[in-house]
C-alpha positions as CSV (number, residue, x, y, z in Angstrom):
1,X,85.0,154.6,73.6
2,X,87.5,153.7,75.9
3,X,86.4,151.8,79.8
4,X,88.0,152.3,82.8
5,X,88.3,148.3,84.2
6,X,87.9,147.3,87.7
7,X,88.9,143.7,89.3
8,X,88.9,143.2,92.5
9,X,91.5,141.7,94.5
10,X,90.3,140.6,97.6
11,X,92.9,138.2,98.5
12,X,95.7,141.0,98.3
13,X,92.9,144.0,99.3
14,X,93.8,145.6,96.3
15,X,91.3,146.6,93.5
16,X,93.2,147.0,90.1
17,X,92.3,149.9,87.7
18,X,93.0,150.0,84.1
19,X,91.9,153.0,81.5
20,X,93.9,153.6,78.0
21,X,93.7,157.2,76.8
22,X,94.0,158.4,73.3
23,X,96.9,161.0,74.2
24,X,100.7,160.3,74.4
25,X,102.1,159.6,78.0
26,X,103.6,163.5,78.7
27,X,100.6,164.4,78.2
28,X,98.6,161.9,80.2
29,X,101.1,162.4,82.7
30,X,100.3,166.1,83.0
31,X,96.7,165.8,83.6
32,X,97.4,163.0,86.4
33,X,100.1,165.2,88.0
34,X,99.1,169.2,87.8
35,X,95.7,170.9,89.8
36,X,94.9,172.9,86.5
37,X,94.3,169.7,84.8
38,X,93.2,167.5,87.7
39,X,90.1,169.9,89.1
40,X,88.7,169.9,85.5
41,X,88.2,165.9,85.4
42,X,88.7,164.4,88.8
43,X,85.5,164.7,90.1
44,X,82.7,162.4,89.2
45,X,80.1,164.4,87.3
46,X,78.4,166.9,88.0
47,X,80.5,167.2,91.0
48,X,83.5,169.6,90.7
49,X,87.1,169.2,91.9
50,X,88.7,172.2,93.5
51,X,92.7,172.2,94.6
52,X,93.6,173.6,97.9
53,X,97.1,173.0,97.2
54,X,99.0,170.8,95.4
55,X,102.9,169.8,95.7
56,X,103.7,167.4,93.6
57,X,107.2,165.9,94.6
58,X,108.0,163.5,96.8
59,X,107.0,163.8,101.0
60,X,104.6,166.9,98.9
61,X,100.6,166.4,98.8
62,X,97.8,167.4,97.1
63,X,94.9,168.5,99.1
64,X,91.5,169.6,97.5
65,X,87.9,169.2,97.9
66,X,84.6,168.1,95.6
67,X,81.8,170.0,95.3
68,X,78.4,168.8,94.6
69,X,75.5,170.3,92.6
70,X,73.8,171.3,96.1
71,X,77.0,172.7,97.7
72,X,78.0,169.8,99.6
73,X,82.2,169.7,100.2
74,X,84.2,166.4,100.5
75,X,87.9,167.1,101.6
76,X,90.6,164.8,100.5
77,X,94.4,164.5,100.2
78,X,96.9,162.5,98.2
79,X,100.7,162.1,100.1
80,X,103.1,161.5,97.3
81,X,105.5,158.7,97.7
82,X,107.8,157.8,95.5
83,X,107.2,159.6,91.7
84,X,109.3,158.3,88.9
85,X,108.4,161.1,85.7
86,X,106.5,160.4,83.4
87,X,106.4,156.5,84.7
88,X,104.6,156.4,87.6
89,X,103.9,157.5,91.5
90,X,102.3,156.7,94.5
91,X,100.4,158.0,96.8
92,X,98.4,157.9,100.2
93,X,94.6,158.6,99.5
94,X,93.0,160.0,103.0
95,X,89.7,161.6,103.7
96,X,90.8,165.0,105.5
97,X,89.2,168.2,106.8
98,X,89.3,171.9,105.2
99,X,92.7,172.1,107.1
100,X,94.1,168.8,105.6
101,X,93.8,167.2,108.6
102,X,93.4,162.9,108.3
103,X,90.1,161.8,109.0
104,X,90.7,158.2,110.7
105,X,86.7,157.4,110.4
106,X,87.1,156.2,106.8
107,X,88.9,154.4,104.8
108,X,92.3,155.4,103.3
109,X,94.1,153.7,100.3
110,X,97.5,153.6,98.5
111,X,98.0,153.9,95.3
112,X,100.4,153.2,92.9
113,X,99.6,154.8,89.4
114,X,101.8,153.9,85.9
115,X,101.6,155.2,82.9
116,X,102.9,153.4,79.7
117,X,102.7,153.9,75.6
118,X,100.7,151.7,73.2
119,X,100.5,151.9,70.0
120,X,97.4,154.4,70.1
121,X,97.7,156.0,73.1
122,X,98.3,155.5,77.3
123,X,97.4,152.7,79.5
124,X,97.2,154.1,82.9
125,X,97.3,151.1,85.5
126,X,96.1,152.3,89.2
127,X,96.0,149.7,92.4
128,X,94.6,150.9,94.8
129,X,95.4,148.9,98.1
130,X,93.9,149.0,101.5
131,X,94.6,147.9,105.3
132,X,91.4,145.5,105.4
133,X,88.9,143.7,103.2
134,X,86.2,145.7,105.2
135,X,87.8,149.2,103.9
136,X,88.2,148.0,100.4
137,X,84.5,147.1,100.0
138,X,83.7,150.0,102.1
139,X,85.1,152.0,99.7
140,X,83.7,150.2,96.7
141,X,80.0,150.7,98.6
142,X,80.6,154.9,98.8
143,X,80.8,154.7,94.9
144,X,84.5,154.1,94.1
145,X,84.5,152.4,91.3
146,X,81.7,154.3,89.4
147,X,82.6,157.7,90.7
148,X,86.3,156.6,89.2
149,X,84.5,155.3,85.9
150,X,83.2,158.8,85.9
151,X,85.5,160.6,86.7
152,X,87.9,158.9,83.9
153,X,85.0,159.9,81.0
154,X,85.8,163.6,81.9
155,X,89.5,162.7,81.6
156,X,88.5,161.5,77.7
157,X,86.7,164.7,77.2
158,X,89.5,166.9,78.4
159,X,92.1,165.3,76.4
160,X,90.2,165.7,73.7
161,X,90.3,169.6,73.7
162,X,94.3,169.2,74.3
163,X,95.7,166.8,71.9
């Protein structure tokens, strides 16, 4: 089974993701980059993911929301920056409201996300970068890493009903 790896970089802020998946890059790429794919795995389980909108080009931004089991709603958006198909993009991570408004009381992050091919499959490298030390473990202490862990096992189940 494959494990989504975390190492933090404190020194930078960054924290450094790393998953493979058993599925060629286009279609990694896809479920990364389109809200059909992205609100059946994104969530951490058994929370849902549920797009808003999503424009995925450059200066475009994906806004959606997770759902928990007792109804509770997290907004969030992702600004696309620069996106280089089927390589990589990156992105500003913001808490927002139900209008996609920024919500400066937490944490934000950016990301830069690449995809390459091995022999098997795609590694997908994330780092995810942040303005302080503070926000990055803040972040890491509201579940980050494990709700990211989680989220990537759904990934490895939906692949599996596409390849």
């Amino acid at each position: 089974m494959n494990k989504t790896v975390f190492t933090k970089d404190l020194t930078n802020k960054r924290i450094l993701v790393e998953r493979h998946f058993d599925a060629p890059v286009a279609l990694v790429w896809k479920t990364w980059t389109e809200s059909t794919y992205l609100d059946q795995w994104w969530a951490p389980s058994p929370w849902k993911a549920k797009t808003k909108s999503m424009n995925f080009k450059e200066g475009g931004y994906w806004h959606y929301c997770m759902v928990g089991p007792e109804g509770e709603v997290a907004w969030a958006r992702l600004d696309y920056g620069k996106i280089k198909i089927p390589i990589s993009y990156s992105a500003k991570d913001s808490f927002c409201d139900e209008d996609g408004k920024i919500n400066k009381d937490f944490p934000g992050a950016y990301w830069e996300v690449s995809f390459s091919p091995t022999g098997t499959g795609t590694k997908v490298n994330v780092v995810t970068s942040y303005n302080s030390v503070e926000e990055l473990e803040a972040m890491v202490n509201m579940g980050f890493q494990e709700g990211f862990a989680m989220a990537h096992d759904n990934l490895d189940e939906l692949i599996k009903t596409l390849v």
